[in-house]
C-alpha positions in Angstrom: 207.9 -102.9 124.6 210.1 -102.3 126.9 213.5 -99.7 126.5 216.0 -101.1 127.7 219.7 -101.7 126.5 220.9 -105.1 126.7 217.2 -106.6 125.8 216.9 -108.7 123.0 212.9 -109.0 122.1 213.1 -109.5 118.3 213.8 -112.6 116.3 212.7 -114.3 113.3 212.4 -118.0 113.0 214.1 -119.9 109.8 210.3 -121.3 110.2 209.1 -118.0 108.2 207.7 -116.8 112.2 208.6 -113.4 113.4 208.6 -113.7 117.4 208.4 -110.9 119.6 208.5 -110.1 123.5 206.3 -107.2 124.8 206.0 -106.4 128.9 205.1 -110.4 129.9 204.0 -111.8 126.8 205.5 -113.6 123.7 203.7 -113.4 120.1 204.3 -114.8 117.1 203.3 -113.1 113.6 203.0 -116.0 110.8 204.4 -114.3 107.7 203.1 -116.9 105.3 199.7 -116.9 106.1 199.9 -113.4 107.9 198.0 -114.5 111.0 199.4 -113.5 114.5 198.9 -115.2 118.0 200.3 -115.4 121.6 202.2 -117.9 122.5 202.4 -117.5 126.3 202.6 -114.6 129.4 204.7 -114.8 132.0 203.5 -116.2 135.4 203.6 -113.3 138.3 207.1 -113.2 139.7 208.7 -114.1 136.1 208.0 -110.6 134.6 209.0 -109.1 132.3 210.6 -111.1 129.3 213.8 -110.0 128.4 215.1 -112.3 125.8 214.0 -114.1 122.8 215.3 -116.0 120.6 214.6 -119.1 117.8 217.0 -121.9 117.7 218.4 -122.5 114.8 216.1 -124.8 112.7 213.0 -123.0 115.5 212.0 -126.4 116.5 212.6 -124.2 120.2 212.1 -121.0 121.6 214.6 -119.4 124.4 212.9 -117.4 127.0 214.6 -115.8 129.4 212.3 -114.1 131.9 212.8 -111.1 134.5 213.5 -113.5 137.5 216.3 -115.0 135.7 214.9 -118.3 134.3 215.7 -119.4 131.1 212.9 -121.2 129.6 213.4 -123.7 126.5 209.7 -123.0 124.6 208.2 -125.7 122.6 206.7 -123.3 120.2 203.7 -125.8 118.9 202.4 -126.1 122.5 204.0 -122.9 124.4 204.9 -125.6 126.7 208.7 -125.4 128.3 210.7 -128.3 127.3 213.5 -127.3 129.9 214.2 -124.6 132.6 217.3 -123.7 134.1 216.0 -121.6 137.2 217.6 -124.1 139.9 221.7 -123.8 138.3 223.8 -121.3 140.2 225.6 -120.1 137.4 222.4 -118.5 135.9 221.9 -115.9 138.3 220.6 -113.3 135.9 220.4 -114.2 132.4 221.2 -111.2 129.9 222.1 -112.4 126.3 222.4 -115.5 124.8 223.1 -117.0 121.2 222.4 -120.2 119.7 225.7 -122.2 118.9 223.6 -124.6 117.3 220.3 -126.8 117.9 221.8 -128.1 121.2 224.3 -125.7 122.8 223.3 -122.3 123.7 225.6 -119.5 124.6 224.7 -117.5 127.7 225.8 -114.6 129.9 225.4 -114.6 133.7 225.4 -112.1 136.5 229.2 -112.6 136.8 230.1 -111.3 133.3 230.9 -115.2 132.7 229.7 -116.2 129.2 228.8 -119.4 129.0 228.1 -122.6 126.6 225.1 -125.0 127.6 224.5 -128.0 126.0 220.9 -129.3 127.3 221.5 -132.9 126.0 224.1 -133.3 129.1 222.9 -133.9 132.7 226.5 -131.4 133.1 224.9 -128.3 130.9 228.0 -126.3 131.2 230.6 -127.0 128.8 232.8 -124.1 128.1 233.4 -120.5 129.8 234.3 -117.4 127.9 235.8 -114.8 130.6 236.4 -110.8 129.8 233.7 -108.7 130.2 233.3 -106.6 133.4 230.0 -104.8 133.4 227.0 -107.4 131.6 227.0 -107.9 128.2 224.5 -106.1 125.7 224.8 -108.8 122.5 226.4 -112.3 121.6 226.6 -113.3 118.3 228.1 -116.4 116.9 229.6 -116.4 112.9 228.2 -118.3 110.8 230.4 -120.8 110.7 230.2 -121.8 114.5 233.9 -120.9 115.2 233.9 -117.3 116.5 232.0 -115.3 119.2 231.5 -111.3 119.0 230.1 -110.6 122.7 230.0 -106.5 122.9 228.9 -104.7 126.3 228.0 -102.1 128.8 232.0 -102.2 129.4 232.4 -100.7 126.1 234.5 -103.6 125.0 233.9 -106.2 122.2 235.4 -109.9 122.6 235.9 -112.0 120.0 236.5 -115.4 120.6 237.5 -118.5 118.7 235.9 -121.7 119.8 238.9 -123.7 118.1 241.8 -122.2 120.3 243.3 -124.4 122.8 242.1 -124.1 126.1 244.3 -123.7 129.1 245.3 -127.4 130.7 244.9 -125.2 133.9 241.5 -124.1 133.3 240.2 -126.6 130.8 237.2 -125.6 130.2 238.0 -121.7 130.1 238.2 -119.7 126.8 240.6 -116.7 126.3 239.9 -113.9 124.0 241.4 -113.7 120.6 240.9 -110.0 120.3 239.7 -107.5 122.8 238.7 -104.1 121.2 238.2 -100.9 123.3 237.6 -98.8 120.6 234.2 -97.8 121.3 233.4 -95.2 124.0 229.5 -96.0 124.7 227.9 -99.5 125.4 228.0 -102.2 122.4 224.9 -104.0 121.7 225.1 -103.4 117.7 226.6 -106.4 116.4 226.5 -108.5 113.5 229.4 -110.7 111.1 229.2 -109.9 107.5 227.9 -113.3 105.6 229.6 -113.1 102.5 233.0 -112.0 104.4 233.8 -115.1 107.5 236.2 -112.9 108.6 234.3 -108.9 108.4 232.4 -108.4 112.0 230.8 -104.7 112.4 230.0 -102.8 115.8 228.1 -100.0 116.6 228.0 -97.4 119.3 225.6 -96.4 121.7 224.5 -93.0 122.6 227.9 -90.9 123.2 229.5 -93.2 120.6 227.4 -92.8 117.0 230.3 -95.1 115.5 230.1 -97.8 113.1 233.4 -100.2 112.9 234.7 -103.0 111.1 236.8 -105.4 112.1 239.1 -107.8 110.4 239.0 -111.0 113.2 242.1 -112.5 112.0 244.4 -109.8 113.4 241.5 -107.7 115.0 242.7 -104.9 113.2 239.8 -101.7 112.4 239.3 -101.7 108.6 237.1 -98.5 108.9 234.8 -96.2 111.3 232.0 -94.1 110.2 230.4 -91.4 112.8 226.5 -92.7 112.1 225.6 -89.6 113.6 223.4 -91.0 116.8 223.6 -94.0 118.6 223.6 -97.4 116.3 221.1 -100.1 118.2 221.2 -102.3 115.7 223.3 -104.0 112.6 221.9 -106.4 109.9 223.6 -107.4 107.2 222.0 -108.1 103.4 222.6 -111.9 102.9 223.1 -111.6 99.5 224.6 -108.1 98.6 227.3 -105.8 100.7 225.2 -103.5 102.1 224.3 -103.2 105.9 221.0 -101.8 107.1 221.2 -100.1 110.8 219.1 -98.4 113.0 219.0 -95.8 115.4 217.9 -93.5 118.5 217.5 -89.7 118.6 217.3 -87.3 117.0 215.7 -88.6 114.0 215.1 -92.9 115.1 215.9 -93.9 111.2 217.1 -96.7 109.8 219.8 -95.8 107.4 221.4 -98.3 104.7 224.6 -98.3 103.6 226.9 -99.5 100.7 230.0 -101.5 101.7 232.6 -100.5 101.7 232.0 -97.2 100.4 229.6 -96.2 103.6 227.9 -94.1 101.4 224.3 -93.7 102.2 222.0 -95.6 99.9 218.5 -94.8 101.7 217.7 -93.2 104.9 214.1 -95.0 106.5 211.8 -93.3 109.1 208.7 -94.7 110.9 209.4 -94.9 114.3 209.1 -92.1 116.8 211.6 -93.6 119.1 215.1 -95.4 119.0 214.5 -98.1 117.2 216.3 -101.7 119.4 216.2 -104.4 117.1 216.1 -105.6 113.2 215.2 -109.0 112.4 215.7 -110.7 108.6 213.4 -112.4 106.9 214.7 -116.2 106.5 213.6 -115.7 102.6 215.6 -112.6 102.0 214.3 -109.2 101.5 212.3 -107.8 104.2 213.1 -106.6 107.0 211.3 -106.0 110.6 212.2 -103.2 113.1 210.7 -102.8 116.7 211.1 -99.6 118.7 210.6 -98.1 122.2 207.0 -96.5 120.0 205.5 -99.8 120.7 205.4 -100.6 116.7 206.6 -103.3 115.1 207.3 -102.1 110.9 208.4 -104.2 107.8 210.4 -102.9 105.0 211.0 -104.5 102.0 214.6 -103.0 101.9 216.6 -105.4 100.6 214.6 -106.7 97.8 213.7 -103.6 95.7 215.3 -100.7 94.4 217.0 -98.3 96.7 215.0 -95.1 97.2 216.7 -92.0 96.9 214.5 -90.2 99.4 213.1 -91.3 102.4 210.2 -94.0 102.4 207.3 -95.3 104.6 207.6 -99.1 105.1 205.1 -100.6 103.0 203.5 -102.3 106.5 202.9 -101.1 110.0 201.4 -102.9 112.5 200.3 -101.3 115.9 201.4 -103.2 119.0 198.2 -103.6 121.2 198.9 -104.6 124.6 
């Protein structure tokens, strides 16, 4: 697995399939019948994969390899269904987000965010400019209508997909809030799901900051100082408290009450900064992937909190 900020090489399906992106190869791990397979490598020239990521009802997987193309996966065949390596405005393809089943988000070379809608022979629909150097993580609220983008800029955007659009640019979105509040890359990123409104950020390595953000005035409700560099945010679905994870010294993931912040459990099972969380789609568990090469569950969520550190009750060795 590769360590790398701005990759994005974890996601899990609402199909009950955990999908992740090692070097030039995609696998999927079955969590109903616990069976894993590879779905497909990258051809030479398209290495490595940097992006992954299920639309929403996983009927399609989005691909984005190291050459820049954007690949739209069939995931019963491994077959691509669309590929956008000939459009100009995908130059280099960072991050992307699924708007819905149809319309993906992505971010280009040219710091341009942008919406694509693959039904239409004119893919581009919508441009979100503001960032000025790449963007880490795009993440879209649950109800459709606002955008967090964070990045290597140290800024986070959010966007509202209802605001009128200039009659001079018509098809260019302003911010609604710019934040520069962080002092380290932003790829953490994730809206709360029982608050529309409650977005939280986290720091990278000479940040260590969790913050939360009201979006209708983009005021800060709170910051915590994590301690080391946040990687990662995942809400609970159904409860207010926010698992993240995190790089050196001690590569933990730590879970916390909200809004107290106090410390509910502090997790350790990775020997390196630990990139990405992925929720199950039925609640409770929880997978993390780290620059160790292993790829842990933890049923966090769904039992009671320890009040010491745990193992996670599964641990599965990446072999390349």
């Amino acid at each position: 697995m590769l360590d790398e900020d701005g990759f994005n090489l974890l996601d899990w399906g609402s199909n009950n399939v955990l999908v992740i992106a090692l070097g030039d190869t995609v696998c999927l791990w079955d969590d109903t019948n616990k069976s894993a397979k590879v779905l497909l490598q990258a051809v030479e020239g398209n290495r490595p994969i940097t992006s992954i990521s299920w639309s929403p009802d996983s009927t399609v997987l989005a691909v984005v390899f190291g050459n820049s193309v954007l690949a739209l996966v069939d995931p019963a065949i491994g077959q691509d269904v669309n590929v956008t390596e000939d459009d100009e405005n995908l130059t280099l393809v960072l991050s992307f987000a699924w708007r819905s089943n149809s319309i993906l988000t992505v971010e280009s070379s040219n710091d341009t965010v942008i919406d694509y809608d693959f039904r239409k022979d004119d893919t581009s629909i919508c441009f979100y400019n503001g960032h000025r150097h790449g963007v880490c993580n795009l993440k879209w609220s649950d109800n459709k209508r606002y955008l967090a983008s964070g990045g290597h800029d140290k800024l986070v955007h959010i966007w509202d997909a209802c605001m009128p659009v200039s009659q001079r640019h018509p098809r260019r979105h302003q911010w609604l809030h710019r934040i520069s509040s962080h002092t380290s890359i932003v790829k953490a990123l994730d809206w709360c799901p029982t608050r529309s409104n409650l977005l939280a950020s986290g720091g990278g390595r000479h940040d260590h900051c969790i913050k939360f953000w009201n979006t209708v005035n983009g005021s800060c409700l709170n910051s915590i100082d994590a301690g080391s560099e946040v990687c990662a945010l995942l809400w609970d679905k159904n409860k207010s408290e926010l698992l993240t994870s995190h790089g050196f010294p001690k590569n933990q993931l730590t879970l916390w009450n909200y809004p107290s912040m106090t410390r509910a459990a502090e997790l350790f099972g990775h020997s390196s900064r630990v990139h990405f969380l992925a929720g199950s789609p039925l609640g409770g568990v929880v997978a993390s992937a780290a620059a160790d090469e292993t790829l842990n569950f933890w049923n966090i969520f769904e039992t009671p909190k320890p009040t010491k550190p745990e193992l996670p009750f599964a641990r599965f060795n990446v072999i390349r």
